[in-house]
C-alpha positions in Angstrom: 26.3 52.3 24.7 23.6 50.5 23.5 23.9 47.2 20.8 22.8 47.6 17.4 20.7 45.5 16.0 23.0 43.5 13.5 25.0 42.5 17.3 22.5 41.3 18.6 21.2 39.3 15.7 25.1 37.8 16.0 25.2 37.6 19.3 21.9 35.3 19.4 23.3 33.5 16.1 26.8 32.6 17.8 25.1 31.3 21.1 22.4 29.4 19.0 25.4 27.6 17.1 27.2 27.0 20.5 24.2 25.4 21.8 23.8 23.4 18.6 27.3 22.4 18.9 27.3 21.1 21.8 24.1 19.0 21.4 25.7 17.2 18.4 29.0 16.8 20.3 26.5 15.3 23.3 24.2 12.8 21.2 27.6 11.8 19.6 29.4 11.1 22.7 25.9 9.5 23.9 25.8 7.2 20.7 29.4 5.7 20.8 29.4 5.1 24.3 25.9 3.0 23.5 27.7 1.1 20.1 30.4 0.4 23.1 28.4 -0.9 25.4 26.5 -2.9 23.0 29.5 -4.5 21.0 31.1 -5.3 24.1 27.9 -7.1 26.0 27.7 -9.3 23.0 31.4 -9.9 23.0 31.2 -11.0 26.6 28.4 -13.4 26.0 30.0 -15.2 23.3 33.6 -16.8 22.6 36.6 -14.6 22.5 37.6 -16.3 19.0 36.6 -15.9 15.5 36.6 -18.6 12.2 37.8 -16.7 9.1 36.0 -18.8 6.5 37.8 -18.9 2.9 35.8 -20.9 0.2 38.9 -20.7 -2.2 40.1 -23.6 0.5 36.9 -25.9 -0.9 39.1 -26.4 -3.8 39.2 -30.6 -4.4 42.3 -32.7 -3.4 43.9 -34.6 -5.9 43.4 -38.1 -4.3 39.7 -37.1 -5.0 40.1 -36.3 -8.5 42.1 -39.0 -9.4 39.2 -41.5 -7.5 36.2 -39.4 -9.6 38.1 -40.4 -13.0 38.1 -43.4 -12.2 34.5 -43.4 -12.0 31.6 -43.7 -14.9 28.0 -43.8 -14.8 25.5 -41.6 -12.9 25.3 -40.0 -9.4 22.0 -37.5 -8.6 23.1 -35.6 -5.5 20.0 -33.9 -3.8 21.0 -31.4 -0.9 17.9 -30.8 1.6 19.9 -27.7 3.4 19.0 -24.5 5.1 20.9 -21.9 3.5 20.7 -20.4 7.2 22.7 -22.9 8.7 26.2 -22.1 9.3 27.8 -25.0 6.8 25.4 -24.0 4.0 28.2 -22.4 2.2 30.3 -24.9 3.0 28.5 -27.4 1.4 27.4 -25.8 -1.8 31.4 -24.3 -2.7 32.7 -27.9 -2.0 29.0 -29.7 -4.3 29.9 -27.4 -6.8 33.4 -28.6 -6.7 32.3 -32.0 -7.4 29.8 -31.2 -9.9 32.5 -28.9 -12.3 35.2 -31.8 -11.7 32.6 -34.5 -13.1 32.2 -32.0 -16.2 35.6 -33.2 -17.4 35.2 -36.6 -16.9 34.0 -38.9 -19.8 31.5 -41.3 -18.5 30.7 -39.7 -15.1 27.1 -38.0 -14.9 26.5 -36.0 -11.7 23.7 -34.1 -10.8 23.0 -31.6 -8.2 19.8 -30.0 -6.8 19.2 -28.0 -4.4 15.9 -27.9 -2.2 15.3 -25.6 0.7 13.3 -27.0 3.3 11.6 -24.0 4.4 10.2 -23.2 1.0 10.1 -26.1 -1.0 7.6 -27.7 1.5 6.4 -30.5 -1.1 9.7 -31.7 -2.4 11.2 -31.8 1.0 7.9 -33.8 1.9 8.6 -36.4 -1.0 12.4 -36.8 -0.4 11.4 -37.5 3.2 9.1 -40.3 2.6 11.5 -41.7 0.0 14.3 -42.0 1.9 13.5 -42.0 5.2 14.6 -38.5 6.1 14.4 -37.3 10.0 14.9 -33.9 9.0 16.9 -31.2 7.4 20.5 -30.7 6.4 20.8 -33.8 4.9 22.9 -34.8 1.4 21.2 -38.0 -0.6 23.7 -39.4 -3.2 22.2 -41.8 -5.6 23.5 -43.8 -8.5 20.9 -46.4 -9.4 19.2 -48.5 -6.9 22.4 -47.5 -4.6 22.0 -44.5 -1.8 23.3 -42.6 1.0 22.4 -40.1 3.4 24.2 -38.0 5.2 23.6 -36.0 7.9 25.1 -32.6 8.9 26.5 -33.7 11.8 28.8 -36.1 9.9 30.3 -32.8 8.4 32.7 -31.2 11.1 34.5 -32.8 13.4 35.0 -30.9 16.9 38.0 -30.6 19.2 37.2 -30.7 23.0 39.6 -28.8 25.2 40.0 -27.7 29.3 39.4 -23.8 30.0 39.4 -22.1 33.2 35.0 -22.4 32.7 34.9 -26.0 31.6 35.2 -28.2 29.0 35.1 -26.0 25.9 34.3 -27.4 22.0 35.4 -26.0 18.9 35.3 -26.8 15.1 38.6 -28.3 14.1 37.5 -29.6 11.0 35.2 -29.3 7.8 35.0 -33.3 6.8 32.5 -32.4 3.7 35.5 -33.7 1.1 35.9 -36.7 3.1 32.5 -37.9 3.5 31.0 -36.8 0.2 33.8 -39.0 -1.6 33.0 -42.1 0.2 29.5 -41.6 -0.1 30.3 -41.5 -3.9 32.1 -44.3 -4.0 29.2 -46.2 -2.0 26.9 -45.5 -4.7 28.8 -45.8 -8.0 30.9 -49.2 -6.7 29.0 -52.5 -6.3 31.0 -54.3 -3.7 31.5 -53.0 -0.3 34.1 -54.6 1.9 32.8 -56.7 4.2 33.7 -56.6 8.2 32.6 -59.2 10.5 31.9 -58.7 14.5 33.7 -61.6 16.3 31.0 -62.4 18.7 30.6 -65.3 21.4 32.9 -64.5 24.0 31.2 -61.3 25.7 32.2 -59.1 22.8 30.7 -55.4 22.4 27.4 -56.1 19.8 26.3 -54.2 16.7 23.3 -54.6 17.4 23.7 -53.7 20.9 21.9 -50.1 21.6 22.4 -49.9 25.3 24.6 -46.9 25.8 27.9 -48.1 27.8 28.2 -52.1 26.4 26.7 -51.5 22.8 28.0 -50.7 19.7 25.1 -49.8 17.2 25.8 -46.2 16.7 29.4 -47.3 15.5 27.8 -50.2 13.2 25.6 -47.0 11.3 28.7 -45.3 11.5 30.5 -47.9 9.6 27.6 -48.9 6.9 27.7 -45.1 6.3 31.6 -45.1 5.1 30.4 -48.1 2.4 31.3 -51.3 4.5 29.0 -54.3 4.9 28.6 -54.9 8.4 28.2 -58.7 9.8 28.5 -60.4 13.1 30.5 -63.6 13.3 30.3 -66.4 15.9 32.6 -69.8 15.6 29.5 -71.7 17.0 30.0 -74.7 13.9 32.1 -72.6 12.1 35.1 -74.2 9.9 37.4 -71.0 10.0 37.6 -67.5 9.7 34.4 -66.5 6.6 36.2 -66.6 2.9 35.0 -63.1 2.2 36.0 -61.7 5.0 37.8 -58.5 4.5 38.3 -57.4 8.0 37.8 -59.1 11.3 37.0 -57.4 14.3 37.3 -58.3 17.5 35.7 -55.2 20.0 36.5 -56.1 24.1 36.3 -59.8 24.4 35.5 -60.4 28.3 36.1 -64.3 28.2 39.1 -66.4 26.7 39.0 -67.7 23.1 39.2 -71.1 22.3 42.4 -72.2 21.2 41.1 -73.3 17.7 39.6 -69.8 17.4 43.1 -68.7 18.4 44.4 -70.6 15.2 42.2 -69.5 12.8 42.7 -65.8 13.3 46.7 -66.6 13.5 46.0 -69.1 10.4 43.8 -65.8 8.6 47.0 -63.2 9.5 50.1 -66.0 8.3 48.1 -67.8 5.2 45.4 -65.7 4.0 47.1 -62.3 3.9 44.2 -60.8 6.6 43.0 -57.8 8.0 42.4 -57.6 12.2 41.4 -55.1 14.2 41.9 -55.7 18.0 40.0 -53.1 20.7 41.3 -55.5 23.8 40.3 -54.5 27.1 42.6 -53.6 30.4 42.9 -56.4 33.0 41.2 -58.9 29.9 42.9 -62.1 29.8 41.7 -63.7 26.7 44.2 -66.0 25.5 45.3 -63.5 22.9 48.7 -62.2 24.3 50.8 -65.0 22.6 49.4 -63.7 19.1 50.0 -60.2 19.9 53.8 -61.5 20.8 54.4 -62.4 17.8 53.8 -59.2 16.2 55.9 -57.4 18.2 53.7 -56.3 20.8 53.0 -56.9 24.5 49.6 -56.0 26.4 50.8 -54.9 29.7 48.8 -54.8 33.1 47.2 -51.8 34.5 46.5 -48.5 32.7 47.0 -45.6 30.9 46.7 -42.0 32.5 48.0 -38.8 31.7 46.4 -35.5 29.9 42.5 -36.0 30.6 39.2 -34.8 30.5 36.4 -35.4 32.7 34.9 -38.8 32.5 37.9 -39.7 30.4 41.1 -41.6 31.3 43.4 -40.3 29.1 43.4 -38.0 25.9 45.6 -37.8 23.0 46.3 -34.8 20.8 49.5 -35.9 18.7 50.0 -39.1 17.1 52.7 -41.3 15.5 53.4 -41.2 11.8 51.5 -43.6 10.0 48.9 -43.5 7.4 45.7 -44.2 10.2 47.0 -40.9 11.9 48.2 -38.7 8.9 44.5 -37.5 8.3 44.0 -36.9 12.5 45.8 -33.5 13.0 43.9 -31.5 15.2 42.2 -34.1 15.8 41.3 -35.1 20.4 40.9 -38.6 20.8 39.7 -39.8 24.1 40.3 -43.0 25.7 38.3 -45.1 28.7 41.1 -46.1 31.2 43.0 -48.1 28.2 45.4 -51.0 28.3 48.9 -50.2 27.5 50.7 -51.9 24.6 54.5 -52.1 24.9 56.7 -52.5 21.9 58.9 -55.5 21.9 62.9 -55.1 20.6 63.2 -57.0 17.6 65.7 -54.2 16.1 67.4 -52.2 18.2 69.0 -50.4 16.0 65.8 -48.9 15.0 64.5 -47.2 18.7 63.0 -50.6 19.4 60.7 -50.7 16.4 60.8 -53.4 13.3 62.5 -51.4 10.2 59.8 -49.8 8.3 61.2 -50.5 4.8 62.1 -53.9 5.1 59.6 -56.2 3.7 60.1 -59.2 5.1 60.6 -58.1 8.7 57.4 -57.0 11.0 56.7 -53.3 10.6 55.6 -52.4 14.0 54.0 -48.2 14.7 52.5 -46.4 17.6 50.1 -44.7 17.0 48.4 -43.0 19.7 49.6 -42.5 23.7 50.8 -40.7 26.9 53.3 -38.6 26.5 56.4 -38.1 28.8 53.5 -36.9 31.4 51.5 -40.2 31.7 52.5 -43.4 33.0 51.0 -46.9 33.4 49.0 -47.0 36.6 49.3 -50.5 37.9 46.7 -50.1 40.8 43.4 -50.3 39.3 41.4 -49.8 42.6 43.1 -46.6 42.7 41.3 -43.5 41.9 42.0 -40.5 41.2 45.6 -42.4 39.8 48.2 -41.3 41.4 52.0 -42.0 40.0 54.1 -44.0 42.4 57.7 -44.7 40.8 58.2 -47.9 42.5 55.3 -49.8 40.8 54.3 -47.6 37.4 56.4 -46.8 34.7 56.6 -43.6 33.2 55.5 -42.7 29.5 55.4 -42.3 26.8 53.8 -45.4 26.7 51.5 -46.6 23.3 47.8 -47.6 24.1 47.0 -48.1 20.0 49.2 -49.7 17.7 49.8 -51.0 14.1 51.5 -53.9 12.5 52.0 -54.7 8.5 54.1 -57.7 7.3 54.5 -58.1 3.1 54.8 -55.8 0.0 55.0 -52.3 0.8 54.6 -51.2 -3.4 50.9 -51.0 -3.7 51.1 -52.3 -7.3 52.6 -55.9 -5.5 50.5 -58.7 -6.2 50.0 -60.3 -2.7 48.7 -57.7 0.1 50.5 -57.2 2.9 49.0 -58.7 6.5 47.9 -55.7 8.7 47.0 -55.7 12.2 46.1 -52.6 14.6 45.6 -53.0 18.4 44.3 -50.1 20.2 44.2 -50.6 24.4 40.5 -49.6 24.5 37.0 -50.9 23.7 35.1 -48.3 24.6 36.4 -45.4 23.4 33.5 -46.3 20.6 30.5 -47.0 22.7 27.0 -45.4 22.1 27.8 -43.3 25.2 31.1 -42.0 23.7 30.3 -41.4 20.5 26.8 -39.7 21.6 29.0 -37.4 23.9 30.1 -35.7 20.6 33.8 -36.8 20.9 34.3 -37.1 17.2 37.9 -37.7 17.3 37.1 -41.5 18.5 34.8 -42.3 15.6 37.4 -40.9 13.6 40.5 -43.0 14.9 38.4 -46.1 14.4 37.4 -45.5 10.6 40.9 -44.6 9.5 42.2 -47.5 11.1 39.4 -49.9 9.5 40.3 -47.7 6.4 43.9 -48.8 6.1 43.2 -51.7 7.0 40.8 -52.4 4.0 43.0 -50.6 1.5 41.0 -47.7 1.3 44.2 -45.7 1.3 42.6 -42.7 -1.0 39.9 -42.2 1.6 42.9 -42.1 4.5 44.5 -39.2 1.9 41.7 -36.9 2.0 42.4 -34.4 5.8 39.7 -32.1 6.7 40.0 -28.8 5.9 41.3 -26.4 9.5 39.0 -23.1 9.5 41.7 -20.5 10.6 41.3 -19.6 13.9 41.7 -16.0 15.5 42.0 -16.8 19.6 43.9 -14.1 21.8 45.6 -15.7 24.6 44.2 -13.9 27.7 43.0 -15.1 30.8 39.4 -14.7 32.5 40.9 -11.5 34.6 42.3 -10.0 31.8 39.8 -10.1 29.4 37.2 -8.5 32.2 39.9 -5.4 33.0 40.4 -5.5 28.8 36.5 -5.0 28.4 36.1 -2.6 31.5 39.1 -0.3 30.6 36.6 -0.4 26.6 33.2 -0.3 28.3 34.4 3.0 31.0 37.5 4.1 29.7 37.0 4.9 26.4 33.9 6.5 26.5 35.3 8.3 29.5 38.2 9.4 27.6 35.7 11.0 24.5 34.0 12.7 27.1 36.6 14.6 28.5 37.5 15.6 24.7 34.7 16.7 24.3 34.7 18.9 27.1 37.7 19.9 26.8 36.9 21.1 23.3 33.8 23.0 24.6 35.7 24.9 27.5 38.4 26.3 24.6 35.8 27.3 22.2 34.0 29.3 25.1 37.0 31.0 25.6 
């Protein structure tokens, strides 16, 4: 019997919308798999790990407030930044911070402008030739005839850490409250503590700029935090300098004279100083007796444990004092360092002076191997390799700090401070240039307390909350093959599956 013609009009209709259908069902299949493929390329290529960045965490510390009211007159603060660099908003929640803080504050003027390098060409020009600028991403604080310039760089502090591909870095910290508060403070205060560079005796040289002996990346380093920066040599010399505020002495090679030797000791016992110590494995150089004294001993041979390559020996936890308080998730490295050992004045304390007696030595470790380092006692030896009738097992302290006086900072007379730290260069150009910024860090809170800059020790970088799934290199290639084939696989057969039911 033959169709009508309304059936066949359906019949064409029906197979028409089949055929449809399935081209939709097709190109959308045909597009996810692609969106697949693409998202997981891009994840392969780049970390398995993601920042969540809240600007509500920009919000000011109170050790910063308190320091801005105690502030008055005028600071311009000119921010050269790409706002397509990845701290821009960084920097403008925490500026802004600054600038609505200062609002409330009687006395205290402080500007901000912004200039965009890639636009406003001529201003960028003129800032440049003003101050000396290199390039962009820089902060310029000015109060007066007083400036500083900081660099981007100075901003984040980075965490190096061993993978099964490598060495691997990662952002640890955003150090924008830190350094824009002591670049106020540079600019608004007159005076800047002074530190002198014991020279004469094969010391490491400020104005050194060879990359494995000198020191001239940590001298900028240092004028940067608001320090003047000297060199000192006892060459017709009467003593230690009257204004000195801090004395460092950075890897002596050759011994010290014994009147040098008793006018640091004289500078520590009369005039209430401020020493810090980088000494040197296998460096005899007269300075042990000192160090004996406060409750210290520099041992022979070496520190090993947890490295990295081209390291000898890194440290990720640290002991409670105020140097290390601001260094969490912080990696310092260290360069084959001495080991310091603790003497026993109080046993009743774990072999540590009582921290809350005044009149006693008040002895801290502050970085070191754990229970999985030792002290290697054959230098010649390499890699080390732990022999239990000659090294000694850790932990075992390769930096370490020493206060004697008041503890209440409203006292009258300071107290004396000395910190030690097994290692000279851990600081070098060549470190610091390697981007370990853990080291630089250790050394400026340590010069910190030591100059009583205790609000600048307060201030800890803000942590960016890390998302990092714990798989291994295998896993994550059968995680992204069972994405990249399986699920498009899996829609496919749905898809066919839903064809072959609607044919029937």
């Amino acid at each position: 019997m033959a169709r009508s013609k309304y059936e066949r009009v359906s019949l064409r209709e029906r197979i028409r919308r089949r055929l449809v259908t399935g081209a939709n069902v097709g190109l959308a299949v045909l597009l996810a798999t692609l969106a697949v493929v693409l998202v997981n390329a891009l994840a392969w290529r780049l970390p398995h790990s993601w920042e969540l960045d809240v600007h509500a965490r920009h919000r000011l510390s109170e050790k910063t407030r308190v320091m801005l009211a105690g502030l008055e007159g005028q600071v311009e603060i000119i921010a050269i930044f790409d706002p397509d660099n990845r701290l821009f908003d960084d920097v403008r929640a925490l500026l802004m911070e600054y600038q609505h803080a200062a609002q409330s504050i009687r006395g205290l003027d402080l500007q901000l402008e912004w200039v965009n390098p890639n636009r406003d060409i001529a201003r960028t020009h003129r800032l440049a030739s003003q101050y000396a600028l290199d390039a962009g991403n820089q902060v310029v604080f000015r109060s007066g005839e007083n400036y500083r310039i900081l660099n981007v760089g100075e901003l984040t502090r980075y965490e190096y850490e061993l993978t099964e591909s490598g060495i691997a870095r990662r952002m640890v910290g955003f150090l924008g409250e830190q350094a824009f508060s002591s670049a106020i403070l540079a600019v608004v205060l007159r005076k800047a503590p002074v530190v002198y560079f014991l020279t004469g005796h094969g010391e490491r040289d400020i104005d050194d700029f060879s990359p494995t002996r000198g020191y001239s990346a940590l001298a900028r380093a240092i004028s940067r935090d608001h320090f003047d920066v000297r060199r000192f040599s006892a060459a017709g010399q009467a003593g230690i300098p009257a204004d000195c505020d801090v004395l460092v002495i950075a890897g002596p090679r050759q011994r010290l004279a014994d009147e040098e030797l008793r006018w640091i000791s004289d500078y520590l016992t009369y005039r209430h100083g401020r020493v810090l110590l980088l000494l040197d494995a296998g460096a005899d150089v007269g300075l042990r007796p000192l160090l004996e004294r406060w409750q210290m001993y520099p041992a022979e041979g070496y520190v090993t444990g947890m490295q990295i390559p081209g390291w000898g020996l890194v440290v990720h936890s640290y002991g409670d004092h105020p140097i290390t308080r601001p260094l969490r998730n912080v990696t310092t490295a260290f360069v084959t360092p001495r080991p310091l050992i603790p003497l026993r004045p109080n046993p009743s304390t774990g072999g540590m002076a009582d921290t809350t007696a005044e009149d006693q030595i008040r002895v801290t470790a502050l970085a070191g191997a754990g229970a999985e380092g030792w002290i290697e006692t054959d230098a010649s030896q390499y890699p080390a390799v732990y022999d239990e009738e000659t090294d000694q097992r850790g932990p075992v302290p390769v930096a370490m700090a020493a206060e004697l006086g008041p503890i209440s900072p409203d006292a009258q007379l300071q107290p004396t401070r000395l910190v030690v730290i097994g290692d000279s260069q851990f600081v070098s150009n060549a470190a610091l240039s390697s981007g370990m910024g853990g080291n630089v860090s250790f050394f400026m809170s340590a010069l910190n307390w030591l100059a009583d800059r205790d609000s600048l020790l307060a201030i800890e970088p803000n942590v960016p909350f890390v998302l990092q799934p714990g798989l291994t290199r295998q896993q994550w290639r059968m995680l992204s093959g069972l994405v990249i084939f399986g699920l498009p696989g899996l829609v496919g057969l749905f898809g066919a599956f839903v064809g072959f039911q609607r044919k029937r």
